[in-house]
N, C-alpha and C positions, 0 to 999 in steps of 0.2 A: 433699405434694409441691408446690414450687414453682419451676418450672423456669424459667419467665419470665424471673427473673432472672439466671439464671446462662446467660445467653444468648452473654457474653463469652468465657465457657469454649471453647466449641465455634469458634470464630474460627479455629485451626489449622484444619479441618476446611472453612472455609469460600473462608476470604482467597485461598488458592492457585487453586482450581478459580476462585473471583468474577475474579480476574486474568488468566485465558486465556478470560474472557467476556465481556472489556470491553467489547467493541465490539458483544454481543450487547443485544436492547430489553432488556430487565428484565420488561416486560409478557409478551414472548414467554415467557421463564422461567416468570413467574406463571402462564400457561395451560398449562405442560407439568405443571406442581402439581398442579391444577386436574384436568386431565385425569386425572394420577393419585389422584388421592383417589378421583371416579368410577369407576375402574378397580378400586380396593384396594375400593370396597363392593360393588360386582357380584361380584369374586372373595368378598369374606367371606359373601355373601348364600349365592353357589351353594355356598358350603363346608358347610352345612347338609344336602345329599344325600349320600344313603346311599354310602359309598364314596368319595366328594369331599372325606374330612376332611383331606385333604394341600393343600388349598388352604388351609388354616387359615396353613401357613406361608407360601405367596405371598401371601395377603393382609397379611400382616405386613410384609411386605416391602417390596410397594407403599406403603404405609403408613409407613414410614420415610424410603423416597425420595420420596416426595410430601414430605414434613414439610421432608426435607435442601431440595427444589426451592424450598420454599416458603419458608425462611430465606435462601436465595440469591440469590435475587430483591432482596432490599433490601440486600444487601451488594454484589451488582454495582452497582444504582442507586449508590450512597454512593462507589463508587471511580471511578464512570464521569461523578459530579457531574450524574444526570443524577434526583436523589432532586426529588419534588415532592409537591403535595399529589394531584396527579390520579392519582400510581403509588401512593399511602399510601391514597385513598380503594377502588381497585381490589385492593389485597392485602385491608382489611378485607374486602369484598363475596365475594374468590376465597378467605378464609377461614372464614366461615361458610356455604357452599357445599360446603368442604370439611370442615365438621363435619358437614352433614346427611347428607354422599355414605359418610362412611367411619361412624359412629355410625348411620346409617340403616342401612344393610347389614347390621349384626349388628339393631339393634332390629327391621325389618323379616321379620326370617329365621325359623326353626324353631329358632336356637339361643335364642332370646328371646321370653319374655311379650309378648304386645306393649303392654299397658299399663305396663311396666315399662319398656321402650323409649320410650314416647309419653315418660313421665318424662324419662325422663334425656337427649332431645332436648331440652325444655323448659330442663330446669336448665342449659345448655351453652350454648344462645343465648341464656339469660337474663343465663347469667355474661358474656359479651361485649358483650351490648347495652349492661349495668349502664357497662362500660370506658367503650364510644364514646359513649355519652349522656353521662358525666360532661365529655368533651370538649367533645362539643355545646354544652352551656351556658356552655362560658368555665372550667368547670374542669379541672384538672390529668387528662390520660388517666391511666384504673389499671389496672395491671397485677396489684395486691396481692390474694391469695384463697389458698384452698387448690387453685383448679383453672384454673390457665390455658391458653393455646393449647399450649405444650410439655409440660404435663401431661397432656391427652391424646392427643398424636401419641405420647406413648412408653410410657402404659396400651394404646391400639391396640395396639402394635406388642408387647407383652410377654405380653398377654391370652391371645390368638388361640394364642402358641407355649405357654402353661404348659394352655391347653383341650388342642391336641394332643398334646402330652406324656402328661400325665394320664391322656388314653384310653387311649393303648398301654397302661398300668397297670391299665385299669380304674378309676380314679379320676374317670371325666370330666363326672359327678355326682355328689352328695350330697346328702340329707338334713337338713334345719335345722328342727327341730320339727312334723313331719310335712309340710314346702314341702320337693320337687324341687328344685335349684339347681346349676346349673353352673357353669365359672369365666367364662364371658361374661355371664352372669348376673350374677353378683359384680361384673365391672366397670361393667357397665349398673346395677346397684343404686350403684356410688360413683359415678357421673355424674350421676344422679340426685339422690341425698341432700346430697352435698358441691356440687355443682353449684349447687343452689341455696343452699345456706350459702353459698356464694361471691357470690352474685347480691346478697343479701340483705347480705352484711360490704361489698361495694362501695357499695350505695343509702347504706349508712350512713355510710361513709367519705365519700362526695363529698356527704352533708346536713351533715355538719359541718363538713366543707371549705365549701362556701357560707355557715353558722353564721357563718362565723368573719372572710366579708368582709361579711356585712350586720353584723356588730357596730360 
């Protein structure tokens, strides 16, 4: 999945709501994100007690409209001319914030190893850092991997409803060569493993990119 790019798609979605908020900061926007990411991991955290697995689905939720909050923020700035480097440096910071707060909450919880969580934080802020450092140095920001920021705002948001599902059925564990594993698990295991393939396909992308202006 690489969602990153098809970020133009979603622009119905966006333009209209971004247009009756012109006049609203853009930053205000980014801390209502913000706040919801926070929100969507404290709900996914507590979804882990007995009887509380219906918050599986409000935590999804939050989780969507956090994501929605957090792409609308730069499409107000962009219409309201009011895009700079000090709103682009502030969505970076309110967005790996908002990976610890909603990826924390499931890693953190009972639905999760937590070494297995430690992972898949690691490969997530690795895969981001890999982007904005390649900035940092004068080269082209990446957005290119197999796991970027709209890749996991919509694993979050799909994860959580296919774990609740499953339970009603009994399925909301299994078995993989004698490892316990559930479907939050399975997501925390692809944040994890691809997470850092992505971390790793970026270092290498922006070594040749630089390759290529000391030639």
């Amino acid at each position: 999945m690489v969602l990153d790019g098809q970020r133009a798609r979603v622009d119905f979605a966006l333009t209209p709501v971004a247009r009756k908020l012109i006049n609203v900061n853009p930053n205000t926007i980014s801390w209502v994100g913000l706040i919801l990411a926070l929100l969507s991991g404290v709900v996914l955290y507590l979804s882990a007690g007995s009887g509380y697995e219906y918050l599986l689905l409000v935590g999804a939720l939050v989780v969507i409209v956090s994501g929605y909050f957090d792409a609308l923020d730069g499409k107000v700035a962009k219409l309201a001319g009011k895009a700079g480097r000090k709103g682009d440096y502030l969505d970076h910071v309110f967005d790996r914030y908002a990976d610890v707060f909603m990826i924390g909450g499931v890693a953190f919880s009972a639905w999760c190893d937590p070494y297995l969580g430690m992972f898949a934080l690691v490969g997530v802020l690795l895969t981001s850092y890999m982007g904005t450092q390649a900035q940092a140095i004068g080269a082209p920001r990446l957005y290119a991997g197999l796991l970027g920021r709209a890749d996991r705002v919509v694993l979050s948001t799909l994860f959580p409803i296919i774990q609740f599902v499953m339970m009603q059925f009994g399925y909301g564990s299994f078995d993989i060569m004698g490892f316990e594993i559930n479907w939050l698990e399975i997501m925390m295991l692809w944040f994890a493993v691809v997470g850092n393939l992505t971390a790793i396909q970026r270092a290498v992308i922006t070594w040749r990119n630089l390759s290529k202006e000391d030639a």
